[in-house]
Backbone as CSV, one residue per row, in Angstrom:
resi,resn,N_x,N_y,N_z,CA_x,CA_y,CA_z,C_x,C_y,C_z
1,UNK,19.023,-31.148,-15.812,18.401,-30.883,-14.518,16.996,-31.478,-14.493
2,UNK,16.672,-31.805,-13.386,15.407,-32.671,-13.242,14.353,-31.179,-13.014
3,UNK,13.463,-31.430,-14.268,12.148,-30.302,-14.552,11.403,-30.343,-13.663
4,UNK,11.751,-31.083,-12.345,10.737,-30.828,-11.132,11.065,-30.175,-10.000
5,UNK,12.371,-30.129,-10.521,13.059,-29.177,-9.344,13.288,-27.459,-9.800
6,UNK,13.465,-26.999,-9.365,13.279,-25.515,-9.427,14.519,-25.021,-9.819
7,UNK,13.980,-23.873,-11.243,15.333,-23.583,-12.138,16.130,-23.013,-11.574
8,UNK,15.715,-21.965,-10.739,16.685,-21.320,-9.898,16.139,-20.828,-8.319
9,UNK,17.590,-21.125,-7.254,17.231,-21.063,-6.083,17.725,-19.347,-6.252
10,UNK,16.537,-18.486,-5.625,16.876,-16.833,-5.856,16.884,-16.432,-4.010
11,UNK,18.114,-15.758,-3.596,18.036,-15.194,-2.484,18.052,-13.747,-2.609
12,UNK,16.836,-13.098,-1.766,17.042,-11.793,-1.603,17.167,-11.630,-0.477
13,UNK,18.387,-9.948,-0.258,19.107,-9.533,1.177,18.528,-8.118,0.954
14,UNK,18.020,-8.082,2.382,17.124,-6.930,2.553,18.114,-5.675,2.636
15,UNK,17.772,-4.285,3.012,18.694,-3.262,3.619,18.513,-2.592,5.035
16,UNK,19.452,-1.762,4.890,19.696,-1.534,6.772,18.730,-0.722,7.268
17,UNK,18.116,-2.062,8.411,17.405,-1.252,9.271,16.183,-2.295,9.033
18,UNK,15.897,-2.798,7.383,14.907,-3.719,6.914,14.663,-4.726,7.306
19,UNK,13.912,-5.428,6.472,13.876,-7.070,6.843,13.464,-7.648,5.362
20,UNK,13.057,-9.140,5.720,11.838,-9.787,4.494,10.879,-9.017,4.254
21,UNK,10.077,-8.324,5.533,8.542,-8.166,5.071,8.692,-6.874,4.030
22,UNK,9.389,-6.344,3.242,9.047,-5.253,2.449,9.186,-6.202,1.146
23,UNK,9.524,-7.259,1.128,10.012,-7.829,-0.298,8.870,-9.061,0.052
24,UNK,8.208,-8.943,0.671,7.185,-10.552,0.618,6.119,-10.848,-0.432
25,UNK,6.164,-9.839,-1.329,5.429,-9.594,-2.391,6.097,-10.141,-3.791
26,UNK,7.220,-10.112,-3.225,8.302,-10.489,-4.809,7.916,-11.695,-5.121
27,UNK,7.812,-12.948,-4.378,7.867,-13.988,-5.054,6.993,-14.221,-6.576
28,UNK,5.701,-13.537,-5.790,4.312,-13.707,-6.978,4.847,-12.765,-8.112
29,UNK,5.897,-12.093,-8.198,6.490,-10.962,-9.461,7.820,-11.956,-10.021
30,UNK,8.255,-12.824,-9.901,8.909,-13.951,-10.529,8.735,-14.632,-10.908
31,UNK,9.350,-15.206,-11.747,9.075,-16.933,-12.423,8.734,-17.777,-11.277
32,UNK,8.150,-18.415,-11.986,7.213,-19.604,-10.883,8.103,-20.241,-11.006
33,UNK,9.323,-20.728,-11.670,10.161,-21.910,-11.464,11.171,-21.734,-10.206
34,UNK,10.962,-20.394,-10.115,12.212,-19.715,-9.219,11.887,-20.265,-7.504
35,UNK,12.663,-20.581,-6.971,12.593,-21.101,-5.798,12.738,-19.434,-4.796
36,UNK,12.161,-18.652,-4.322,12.789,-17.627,-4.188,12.431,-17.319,-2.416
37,UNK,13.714,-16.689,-1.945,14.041,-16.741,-0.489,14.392,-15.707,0.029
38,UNK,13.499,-15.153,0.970,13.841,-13.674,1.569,14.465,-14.068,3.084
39,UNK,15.833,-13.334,2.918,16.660,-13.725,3.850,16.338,-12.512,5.001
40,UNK,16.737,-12.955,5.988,16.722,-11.684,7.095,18.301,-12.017,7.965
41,UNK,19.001,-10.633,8.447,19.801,-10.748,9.302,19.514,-11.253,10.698
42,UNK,20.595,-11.425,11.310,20.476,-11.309,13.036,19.523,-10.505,13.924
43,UNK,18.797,-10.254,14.270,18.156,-9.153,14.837,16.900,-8.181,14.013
44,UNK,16.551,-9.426,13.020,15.512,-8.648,11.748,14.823,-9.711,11.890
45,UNK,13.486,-9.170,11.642,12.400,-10.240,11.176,12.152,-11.106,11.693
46,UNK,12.518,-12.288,11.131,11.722,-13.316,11.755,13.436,-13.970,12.305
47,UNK,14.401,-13.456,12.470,15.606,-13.954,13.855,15.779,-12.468,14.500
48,UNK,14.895,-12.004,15.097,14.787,-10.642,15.651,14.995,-11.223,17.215
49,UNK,15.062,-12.140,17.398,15.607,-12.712,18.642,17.142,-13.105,18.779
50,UNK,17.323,-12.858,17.893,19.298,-12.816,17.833,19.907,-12.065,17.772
51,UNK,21.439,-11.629,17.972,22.079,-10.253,18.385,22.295,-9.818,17.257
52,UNK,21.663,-8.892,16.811,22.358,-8.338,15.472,24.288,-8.519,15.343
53,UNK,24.660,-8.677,14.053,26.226,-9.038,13.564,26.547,-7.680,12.870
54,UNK,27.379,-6.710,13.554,28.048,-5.557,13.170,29.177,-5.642,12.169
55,UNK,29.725,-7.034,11.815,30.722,-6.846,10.769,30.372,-7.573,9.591
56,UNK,30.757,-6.951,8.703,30.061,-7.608,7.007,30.532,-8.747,6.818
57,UNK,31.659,-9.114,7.154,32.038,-10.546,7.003,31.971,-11.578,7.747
58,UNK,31.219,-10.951,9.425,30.655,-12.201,10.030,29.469,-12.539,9.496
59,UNK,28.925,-11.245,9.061,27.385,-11.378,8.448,27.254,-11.957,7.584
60,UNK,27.776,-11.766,6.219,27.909,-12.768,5.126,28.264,-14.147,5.568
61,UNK,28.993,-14.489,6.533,29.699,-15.903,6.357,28.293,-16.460,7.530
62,UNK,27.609,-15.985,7.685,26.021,-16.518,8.596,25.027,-16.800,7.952
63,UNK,25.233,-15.531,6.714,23.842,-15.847,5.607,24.854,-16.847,4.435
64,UNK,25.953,-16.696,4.287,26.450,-17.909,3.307,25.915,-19.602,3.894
65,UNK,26.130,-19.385,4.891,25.702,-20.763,5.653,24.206,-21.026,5.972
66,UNK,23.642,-19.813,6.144,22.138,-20.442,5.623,21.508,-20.721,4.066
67,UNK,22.539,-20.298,3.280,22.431,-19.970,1.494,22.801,-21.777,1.399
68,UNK,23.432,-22.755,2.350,24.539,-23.956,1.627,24.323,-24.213,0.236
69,UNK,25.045,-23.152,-0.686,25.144,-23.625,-1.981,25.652,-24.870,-2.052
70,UNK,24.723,-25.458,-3.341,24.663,-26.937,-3.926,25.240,-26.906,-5.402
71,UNK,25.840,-27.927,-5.777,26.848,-28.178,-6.597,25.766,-28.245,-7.690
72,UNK,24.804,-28.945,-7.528,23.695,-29.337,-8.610,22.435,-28.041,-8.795
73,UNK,22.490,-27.068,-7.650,21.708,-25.827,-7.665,21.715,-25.144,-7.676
74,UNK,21.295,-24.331,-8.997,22.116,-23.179,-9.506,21.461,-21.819,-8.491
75,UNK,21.949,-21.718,-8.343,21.127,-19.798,-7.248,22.177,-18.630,-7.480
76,UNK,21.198,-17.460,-7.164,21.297,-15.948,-7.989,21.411,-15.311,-6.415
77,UNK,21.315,-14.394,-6.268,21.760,-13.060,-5.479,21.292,-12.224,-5.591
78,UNK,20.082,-11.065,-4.977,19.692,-10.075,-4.729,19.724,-9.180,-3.764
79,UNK,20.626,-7.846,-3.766,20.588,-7.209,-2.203,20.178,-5.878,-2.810
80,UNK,19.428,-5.150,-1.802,19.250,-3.669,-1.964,20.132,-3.119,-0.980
81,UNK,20.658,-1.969,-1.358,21.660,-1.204,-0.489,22.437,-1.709,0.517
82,UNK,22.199,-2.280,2.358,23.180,-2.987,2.705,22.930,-4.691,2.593
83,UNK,22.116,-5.258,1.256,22.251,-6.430,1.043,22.981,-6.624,-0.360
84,UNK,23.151,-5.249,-0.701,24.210,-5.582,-2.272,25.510,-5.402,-1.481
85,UNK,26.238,-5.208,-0.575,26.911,-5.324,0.209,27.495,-6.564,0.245
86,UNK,26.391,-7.285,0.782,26.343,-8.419,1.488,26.639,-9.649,0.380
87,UNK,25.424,-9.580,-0.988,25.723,-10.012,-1.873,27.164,-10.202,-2.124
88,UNK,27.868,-9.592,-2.745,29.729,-8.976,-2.918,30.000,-9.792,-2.116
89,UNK,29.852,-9.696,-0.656,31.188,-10.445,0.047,30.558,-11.807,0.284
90,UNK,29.228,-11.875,0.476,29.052,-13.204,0.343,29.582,-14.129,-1.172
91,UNK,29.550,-13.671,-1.914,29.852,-14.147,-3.307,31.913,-14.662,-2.943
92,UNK,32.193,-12.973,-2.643,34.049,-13.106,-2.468,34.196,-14.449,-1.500
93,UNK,33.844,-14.480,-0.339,33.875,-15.678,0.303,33.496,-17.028,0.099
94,UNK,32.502,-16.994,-0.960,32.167,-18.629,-1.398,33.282,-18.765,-2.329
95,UNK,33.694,-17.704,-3.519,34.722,-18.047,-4.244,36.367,-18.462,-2.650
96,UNK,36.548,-17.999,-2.385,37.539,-18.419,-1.208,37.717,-19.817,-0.847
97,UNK,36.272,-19.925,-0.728,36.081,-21.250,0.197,36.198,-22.059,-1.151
98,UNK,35.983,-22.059,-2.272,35.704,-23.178,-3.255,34.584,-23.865,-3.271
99,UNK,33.341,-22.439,-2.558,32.085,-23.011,-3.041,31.394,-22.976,-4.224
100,UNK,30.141,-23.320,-4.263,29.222,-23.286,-6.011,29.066,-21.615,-5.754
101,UNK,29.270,-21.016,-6.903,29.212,-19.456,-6.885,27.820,-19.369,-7.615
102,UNK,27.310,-18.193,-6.943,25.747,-17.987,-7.778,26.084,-17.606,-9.069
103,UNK,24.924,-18.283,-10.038,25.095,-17.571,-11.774,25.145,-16.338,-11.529
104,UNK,24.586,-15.481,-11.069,24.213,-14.022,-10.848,24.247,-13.378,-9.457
105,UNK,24.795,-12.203,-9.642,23.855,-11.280,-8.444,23.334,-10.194,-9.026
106,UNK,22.749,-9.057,-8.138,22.229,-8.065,-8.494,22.660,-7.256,-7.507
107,UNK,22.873,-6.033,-7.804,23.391,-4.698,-6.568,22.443,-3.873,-7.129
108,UNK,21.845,-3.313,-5.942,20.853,-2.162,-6.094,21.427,-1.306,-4.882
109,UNK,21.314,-0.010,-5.402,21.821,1.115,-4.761,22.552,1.136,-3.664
110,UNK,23.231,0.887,-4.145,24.925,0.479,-2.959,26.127,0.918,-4.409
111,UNK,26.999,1.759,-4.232,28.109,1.958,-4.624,29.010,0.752,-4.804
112,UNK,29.675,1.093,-5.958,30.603,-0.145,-6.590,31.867,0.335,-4.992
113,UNK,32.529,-0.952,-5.093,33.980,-0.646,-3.881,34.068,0.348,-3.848
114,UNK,34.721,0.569,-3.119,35.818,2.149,-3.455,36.639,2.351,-1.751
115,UNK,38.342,2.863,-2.110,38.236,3.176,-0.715,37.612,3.907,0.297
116,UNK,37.467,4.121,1.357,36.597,4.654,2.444,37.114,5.859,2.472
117,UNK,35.952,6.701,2.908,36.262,7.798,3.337,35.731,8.271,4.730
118,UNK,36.904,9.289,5.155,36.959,9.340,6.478,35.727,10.426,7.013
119,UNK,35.625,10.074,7.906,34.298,10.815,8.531,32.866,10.641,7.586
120,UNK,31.838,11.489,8.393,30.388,11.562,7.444,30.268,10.348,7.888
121,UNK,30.395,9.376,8.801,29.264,8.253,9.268,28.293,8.469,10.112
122,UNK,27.156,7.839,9.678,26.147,7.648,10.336,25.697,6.806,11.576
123,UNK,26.462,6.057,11.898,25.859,4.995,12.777,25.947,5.612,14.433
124,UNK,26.225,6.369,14.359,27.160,7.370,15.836,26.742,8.922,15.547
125,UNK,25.383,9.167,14.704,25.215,10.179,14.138,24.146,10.233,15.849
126,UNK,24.584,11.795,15.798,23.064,12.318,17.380,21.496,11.677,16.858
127,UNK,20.588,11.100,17.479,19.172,10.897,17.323,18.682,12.007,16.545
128,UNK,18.531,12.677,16.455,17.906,13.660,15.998,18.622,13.879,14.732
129,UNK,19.861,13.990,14.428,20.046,13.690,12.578,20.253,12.404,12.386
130,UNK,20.203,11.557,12.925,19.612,10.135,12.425,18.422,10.042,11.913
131,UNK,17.350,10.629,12.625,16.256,10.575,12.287,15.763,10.825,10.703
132,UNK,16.511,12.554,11.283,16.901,13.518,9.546,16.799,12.578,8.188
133,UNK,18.290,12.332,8.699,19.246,11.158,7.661,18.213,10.053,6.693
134,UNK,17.209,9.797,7.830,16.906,8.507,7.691,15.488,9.064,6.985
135,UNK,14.547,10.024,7.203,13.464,10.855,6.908,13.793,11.243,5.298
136,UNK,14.896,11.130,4.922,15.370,11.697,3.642,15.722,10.794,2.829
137,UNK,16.224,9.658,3.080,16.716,8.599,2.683,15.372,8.358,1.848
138,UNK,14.270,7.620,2.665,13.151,7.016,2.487,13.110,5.215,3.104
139,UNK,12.117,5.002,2.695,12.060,3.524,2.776,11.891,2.908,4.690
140,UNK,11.782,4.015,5.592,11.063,3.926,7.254,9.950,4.061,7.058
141,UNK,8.789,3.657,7.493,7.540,4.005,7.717,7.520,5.082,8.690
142,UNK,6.592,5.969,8.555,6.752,7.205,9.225,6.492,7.179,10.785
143,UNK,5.869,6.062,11.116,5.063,5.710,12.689,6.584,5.491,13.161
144,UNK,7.222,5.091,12.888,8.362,4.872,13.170,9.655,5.683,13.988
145,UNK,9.360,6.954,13.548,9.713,7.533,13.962,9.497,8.487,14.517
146,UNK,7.470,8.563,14.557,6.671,9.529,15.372,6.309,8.484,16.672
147,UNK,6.683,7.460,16.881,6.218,6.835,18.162,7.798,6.238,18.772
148,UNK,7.524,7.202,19.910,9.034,6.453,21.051,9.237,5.329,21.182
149,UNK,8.130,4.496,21.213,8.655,2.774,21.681,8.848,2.079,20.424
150,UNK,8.584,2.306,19.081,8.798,1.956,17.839,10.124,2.199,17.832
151,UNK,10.655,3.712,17.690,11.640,4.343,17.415,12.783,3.313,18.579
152,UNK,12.900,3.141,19.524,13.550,2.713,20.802,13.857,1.026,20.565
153,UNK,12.887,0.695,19.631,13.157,-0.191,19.100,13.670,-0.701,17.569
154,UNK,13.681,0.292,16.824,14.068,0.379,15.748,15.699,1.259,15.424
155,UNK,15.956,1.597,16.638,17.151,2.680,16.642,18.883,1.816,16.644
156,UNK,18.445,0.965,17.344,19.804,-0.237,17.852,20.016,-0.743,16.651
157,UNK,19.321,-1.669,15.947,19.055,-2.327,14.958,19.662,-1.461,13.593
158,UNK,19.158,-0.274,13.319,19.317,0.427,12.425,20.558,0.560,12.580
159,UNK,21.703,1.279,13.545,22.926,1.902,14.037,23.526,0.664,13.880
160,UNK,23.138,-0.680,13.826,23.990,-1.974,13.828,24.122,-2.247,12.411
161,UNK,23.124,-2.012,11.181,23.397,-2.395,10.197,24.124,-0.995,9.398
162,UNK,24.249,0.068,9.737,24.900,1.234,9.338,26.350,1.064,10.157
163,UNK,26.505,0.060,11.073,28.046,-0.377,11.270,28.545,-0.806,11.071
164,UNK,27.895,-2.215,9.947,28.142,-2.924,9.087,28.673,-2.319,7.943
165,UNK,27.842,-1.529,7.335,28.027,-1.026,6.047,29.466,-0.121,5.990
166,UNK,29.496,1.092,6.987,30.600,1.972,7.254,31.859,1.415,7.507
167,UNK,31.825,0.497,8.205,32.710,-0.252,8.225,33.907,-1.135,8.221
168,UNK,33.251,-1.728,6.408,33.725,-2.615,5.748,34.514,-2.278,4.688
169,UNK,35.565,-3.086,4.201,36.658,-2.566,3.762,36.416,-3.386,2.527
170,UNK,36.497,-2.107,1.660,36.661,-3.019,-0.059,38.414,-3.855,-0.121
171,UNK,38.326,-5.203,-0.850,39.605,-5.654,-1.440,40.481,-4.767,-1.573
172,UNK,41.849,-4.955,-1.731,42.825,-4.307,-2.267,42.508,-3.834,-3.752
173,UNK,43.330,-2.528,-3.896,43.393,-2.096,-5.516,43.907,-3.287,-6.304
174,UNK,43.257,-4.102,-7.538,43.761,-4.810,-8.553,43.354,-6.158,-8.291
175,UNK,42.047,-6.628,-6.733,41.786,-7.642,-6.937,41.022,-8.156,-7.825
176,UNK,41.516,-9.127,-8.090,40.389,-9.771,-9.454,38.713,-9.332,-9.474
177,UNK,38.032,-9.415,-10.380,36.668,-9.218,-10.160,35.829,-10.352,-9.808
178,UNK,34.852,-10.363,-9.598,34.379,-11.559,-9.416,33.976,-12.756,-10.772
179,UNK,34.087,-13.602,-10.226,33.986,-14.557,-11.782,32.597,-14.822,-12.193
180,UNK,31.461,-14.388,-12.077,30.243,-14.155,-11.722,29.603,-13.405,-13.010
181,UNK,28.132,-13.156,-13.385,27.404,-12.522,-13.815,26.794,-11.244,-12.867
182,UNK,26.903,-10.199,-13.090,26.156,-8.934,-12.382,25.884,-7.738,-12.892
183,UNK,24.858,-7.555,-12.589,23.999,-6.592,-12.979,23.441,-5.443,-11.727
184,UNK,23.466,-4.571,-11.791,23.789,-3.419,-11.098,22.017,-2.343,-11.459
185,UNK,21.425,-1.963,-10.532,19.943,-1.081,-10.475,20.056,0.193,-9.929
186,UNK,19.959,1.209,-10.137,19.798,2.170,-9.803,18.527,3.157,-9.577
187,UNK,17.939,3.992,-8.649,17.412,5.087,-8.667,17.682,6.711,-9.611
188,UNK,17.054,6.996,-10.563,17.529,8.259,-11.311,17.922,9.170,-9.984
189,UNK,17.042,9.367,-9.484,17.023,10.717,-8.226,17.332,9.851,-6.825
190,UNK,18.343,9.454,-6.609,18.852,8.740,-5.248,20.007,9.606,-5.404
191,UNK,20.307,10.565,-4.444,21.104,11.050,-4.298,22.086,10.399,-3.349
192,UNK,21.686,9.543,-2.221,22.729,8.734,-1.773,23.667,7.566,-2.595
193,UNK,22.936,7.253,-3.490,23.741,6.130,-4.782,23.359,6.462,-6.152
194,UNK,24.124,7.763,-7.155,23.889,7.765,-7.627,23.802,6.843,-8.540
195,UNK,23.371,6.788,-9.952,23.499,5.855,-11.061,25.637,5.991,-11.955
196,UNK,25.734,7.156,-11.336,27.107,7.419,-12.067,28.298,6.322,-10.893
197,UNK,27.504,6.217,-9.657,28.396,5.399,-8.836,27.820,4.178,-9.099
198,UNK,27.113,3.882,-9.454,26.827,2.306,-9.305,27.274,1.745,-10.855
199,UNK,27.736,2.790,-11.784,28.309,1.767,-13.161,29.692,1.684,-12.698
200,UNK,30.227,2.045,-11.675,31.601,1.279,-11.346,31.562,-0.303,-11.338
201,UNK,30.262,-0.791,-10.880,30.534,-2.208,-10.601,31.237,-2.885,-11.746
202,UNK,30.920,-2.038,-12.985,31.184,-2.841,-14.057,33.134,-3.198,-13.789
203,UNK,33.697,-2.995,-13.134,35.193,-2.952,-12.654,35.027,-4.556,-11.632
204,UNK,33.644,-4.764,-11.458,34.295,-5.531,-10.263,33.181,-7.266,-10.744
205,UNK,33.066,-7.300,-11.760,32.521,-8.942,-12.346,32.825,-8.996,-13.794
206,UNK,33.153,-10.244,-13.755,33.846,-10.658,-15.213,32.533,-10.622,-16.267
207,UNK,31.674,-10.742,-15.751,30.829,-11.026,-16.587,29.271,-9.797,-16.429
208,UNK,29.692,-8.129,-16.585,28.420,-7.474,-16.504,27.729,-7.090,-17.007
209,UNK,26.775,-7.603,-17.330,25.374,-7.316,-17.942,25.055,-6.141,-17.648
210,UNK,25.151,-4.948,-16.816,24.672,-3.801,-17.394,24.431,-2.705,-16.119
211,UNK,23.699,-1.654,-16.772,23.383,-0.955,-15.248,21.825,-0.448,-15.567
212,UNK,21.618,-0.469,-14.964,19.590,-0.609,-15.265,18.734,0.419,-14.064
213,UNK,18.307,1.655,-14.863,18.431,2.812,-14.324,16.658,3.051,-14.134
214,UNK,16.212,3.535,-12.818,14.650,3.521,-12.721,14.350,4.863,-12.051
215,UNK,13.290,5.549,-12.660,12.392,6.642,-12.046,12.532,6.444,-10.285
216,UNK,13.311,7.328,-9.420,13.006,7.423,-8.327,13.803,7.542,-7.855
217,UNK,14.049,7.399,-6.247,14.910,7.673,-5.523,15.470,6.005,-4.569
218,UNK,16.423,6.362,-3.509,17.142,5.042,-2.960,16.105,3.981,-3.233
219,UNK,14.566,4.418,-2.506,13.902,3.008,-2.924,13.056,3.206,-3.947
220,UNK,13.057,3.601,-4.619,12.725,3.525,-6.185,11.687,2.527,-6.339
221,UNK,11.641,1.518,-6.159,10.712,0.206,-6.688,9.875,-0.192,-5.358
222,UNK,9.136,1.087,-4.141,8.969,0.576,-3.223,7.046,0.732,-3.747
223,UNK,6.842,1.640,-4.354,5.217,1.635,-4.672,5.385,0.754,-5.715
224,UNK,6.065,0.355,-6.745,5.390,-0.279,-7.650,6.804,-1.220,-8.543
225,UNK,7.110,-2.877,-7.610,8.304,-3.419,-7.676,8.185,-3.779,-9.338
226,UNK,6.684,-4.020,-9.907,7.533,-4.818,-11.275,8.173,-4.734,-12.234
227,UNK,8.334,-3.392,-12.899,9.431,-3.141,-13.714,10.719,-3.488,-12.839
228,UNK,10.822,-3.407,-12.157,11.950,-4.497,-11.665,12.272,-5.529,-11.124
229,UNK,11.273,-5.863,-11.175,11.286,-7.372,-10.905,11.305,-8.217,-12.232
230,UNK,10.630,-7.337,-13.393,11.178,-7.837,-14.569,11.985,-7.877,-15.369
231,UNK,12.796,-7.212,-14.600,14.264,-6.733,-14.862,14.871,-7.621,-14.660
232,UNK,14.992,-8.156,-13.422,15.646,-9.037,-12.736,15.367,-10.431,-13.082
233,UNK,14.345,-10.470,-13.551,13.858,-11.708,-14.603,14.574,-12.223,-15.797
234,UNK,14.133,-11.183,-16.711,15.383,-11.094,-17.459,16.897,-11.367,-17.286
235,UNK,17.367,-10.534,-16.508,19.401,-10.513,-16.145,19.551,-11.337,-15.594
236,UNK,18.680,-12.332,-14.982,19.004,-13.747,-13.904,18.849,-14.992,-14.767
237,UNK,17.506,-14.479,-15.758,17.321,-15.752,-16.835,18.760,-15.919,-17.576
238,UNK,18.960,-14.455,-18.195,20.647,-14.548,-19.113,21.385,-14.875,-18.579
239,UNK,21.750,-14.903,-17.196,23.006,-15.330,-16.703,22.534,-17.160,-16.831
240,UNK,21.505,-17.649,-16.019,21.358,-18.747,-15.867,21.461,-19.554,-17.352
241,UNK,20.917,-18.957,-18.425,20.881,-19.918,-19.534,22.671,-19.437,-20.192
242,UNK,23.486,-18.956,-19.548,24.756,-18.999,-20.253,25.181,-19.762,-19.000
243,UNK,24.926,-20.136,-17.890,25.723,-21.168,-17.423,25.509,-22.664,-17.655
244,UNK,24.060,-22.747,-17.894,23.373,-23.893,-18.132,24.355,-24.239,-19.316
245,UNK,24.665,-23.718,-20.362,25.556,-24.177,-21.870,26.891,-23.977,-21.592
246,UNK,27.306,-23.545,-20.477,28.829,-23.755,-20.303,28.708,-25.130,-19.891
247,UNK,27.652,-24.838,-18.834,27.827,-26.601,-17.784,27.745,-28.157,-18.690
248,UNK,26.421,-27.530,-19.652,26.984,-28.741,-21.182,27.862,-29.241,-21.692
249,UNK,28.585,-28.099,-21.972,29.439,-27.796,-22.638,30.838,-28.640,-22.077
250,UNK,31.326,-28.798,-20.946,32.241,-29.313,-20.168,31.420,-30.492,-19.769
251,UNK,29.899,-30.969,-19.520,29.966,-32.169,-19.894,29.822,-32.836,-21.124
252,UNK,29.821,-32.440,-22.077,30.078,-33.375,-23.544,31.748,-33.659,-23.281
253,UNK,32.291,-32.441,-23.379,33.618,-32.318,-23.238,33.995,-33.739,-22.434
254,UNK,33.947,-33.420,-21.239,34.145,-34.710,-20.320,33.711,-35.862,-20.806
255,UNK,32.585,-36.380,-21.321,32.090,-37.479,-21.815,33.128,-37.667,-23.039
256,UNK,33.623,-37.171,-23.717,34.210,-37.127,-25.078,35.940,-37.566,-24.880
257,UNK,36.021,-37.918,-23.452,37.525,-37.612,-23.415,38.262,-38.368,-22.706
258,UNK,39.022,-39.188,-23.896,39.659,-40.714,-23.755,40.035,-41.528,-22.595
259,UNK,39.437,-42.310,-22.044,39.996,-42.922,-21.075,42.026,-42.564,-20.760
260,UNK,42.038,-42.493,-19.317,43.646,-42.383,-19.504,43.742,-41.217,-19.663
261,UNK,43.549,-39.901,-20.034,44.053,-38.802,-20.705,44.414,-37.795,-19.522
C-alpha cells in the first residue's frame, strides 16, 4: 500500500435520534493514519434536509453507497446502538453484493440478532413515556426535552430511527456469520444492552475478537471517549494487520503460480 495514503478508511454510525456532532471529537482520539468519517442518516445533521429512511435496509443500502468500498481500501465499521445495527446489515449486504467487506466492525450496545419480540415498542410509545424512555436511556441533552420547539423537532426524527431499529428482522436461524472481524463494547450498568446480550455477537462473525466491557451505562463513553477509543485502536489495528498478511499472502501465492495452471 502506498504510505501516503491512509491505513485505514474508519466509518462511524451514530444512534437513534443522534448524529456526527456527538462523535466530532473522535477523530483527534485515533491514529492519525486513520482516514476517519462520521456518517449521518437522512434527516440528521448535516442531511437534516432529507426525509428520514424508516427501514434498516433502505438505510444501510444509502450509507453503503456513500461508504463505495474500494478494492485497494481497506475500511472498518463503527456503530453505537442504532448504528451497530446498521453496521451488521450494511456489512450482510456488501457481502451479497460481492463488495470489499470492511476488515472490522464494532457493535456497541445494540444486542447480538435475536428473534423479535412482540410488543414493548417504542416508536408509537404516548409523548410523555417517550420522553420517560428516553430521560432514562441517556445520551438527549436535557434542553431538549424542556423546550417545545426543540422537542417538536427532535420527536419525528427520534420515532423514525426507533422504527428502524424495531422493525428489522434478524437473518434466518443458521445463517452463516459474517466473514469479517468483530468486536462487540458494552456498558457494565446499561440496562437496555446488557453486556450478557451483547457476547451473543460472538455467534454472528467468523472472526471475534472479543467483548470489551466499560464503567457505565447505554452511553458509557459519553464524558470521557478514550478508553475507548483505544480500544478500538487496538481491535481495528488487529483486524487490519491480519488482513494486510492474508492479502500477502495470496499475493506471493499468485505471483508463485505457473503460467497455465
Amino acid at each position: 500500500m502506498d504510505s501516503t495514503r491512509p491505513g485505514l478508511r474508519f466509518f462511524v454510525l451514530h444512534h437513534a435520534g443522534g448524529s456526527h456532532l456527538p462523535y466530532r471529537d473522535w477523530p483527534a482520539g485515533l491514529p492519525d493514519t486513520w482516514d476517519v468519517r462520521l456518517l449521518d442518516a437522512p434527516g440528521h445533521g448535516l442531511l437534516l434536509d432529507l426525509p428520514p429512511i424508516t427501514d434498516a435496509a433502505r438505510l444501510a443500502g444509502f450509507l453503503l453507497r456513500g461508504i463505495e468500498p474500494e478494492p485497494d481500501r481497506p475500511y472498518a465499521l463503527f456503530g453505537h446502538s442504532m448504528g451497530a445495527l446498521l453496521a451488521y446489515e450494511i456489512t450482510r449486504q456488501a457481502a451479497a453484493r460481492g463488495l470489499p467487506l470492511p476488515v472490522w466492525i464494532g457493535v456497541s450496545a445494540r444486542s447480538a440478532p435475536r428473534p423479535p419480540e412482540e410488543g414493548g415498542w417504542c416508536h408509537d410509545l404516548p409523548d410523555a413515556e417517550l420522553r420517560t424512555r428516553l430521560r432514562l436511556l441517556g445520551g438527549t441533552p436535557g434542553e431538549v426535552f424542556d423546550d417545545p420547539e426543540l422537542w417538536a423537532l427532535f420527536e419525528p426524527v427520534i420515532r423514525a430511527d426507533l422504527r428502524v431499529v424495531e422493525s428489522w428482522r434478524p437473518p434466518a436461524p443458521g445463517a452463516a456469520p459474517l466473514p469479517v472481524a468483530l468486536s462487540a463494547y458494552a456498558g457494565r450498568e446499561d440496562h437496555a444492552c446488557s453486556p450478557a446480550r451483547m457476547a451473543g455477537w460472538e455467534e454472528h462473525a467468523e472472526r471475534f475478537l472479543g467483548l470489551r466491557v466499560f464503567d457505565g451505562g447505554h452511553f458509557y463513553f459519553q464524558d470521557d471517549p478514550g478508553p475507548l477509543l483505544r480500544r478500538i485502536a487496538q481491535d481495528a489495528t488487529t483486524a487490519l494487520d491480519a488482513a494486510n498478511v492474508l492479502t500477502a499472502r495470496a499475493a506471493s501465492a499468485a505471483a508463485g503460480t505457473p503460467r497455465g495452471a
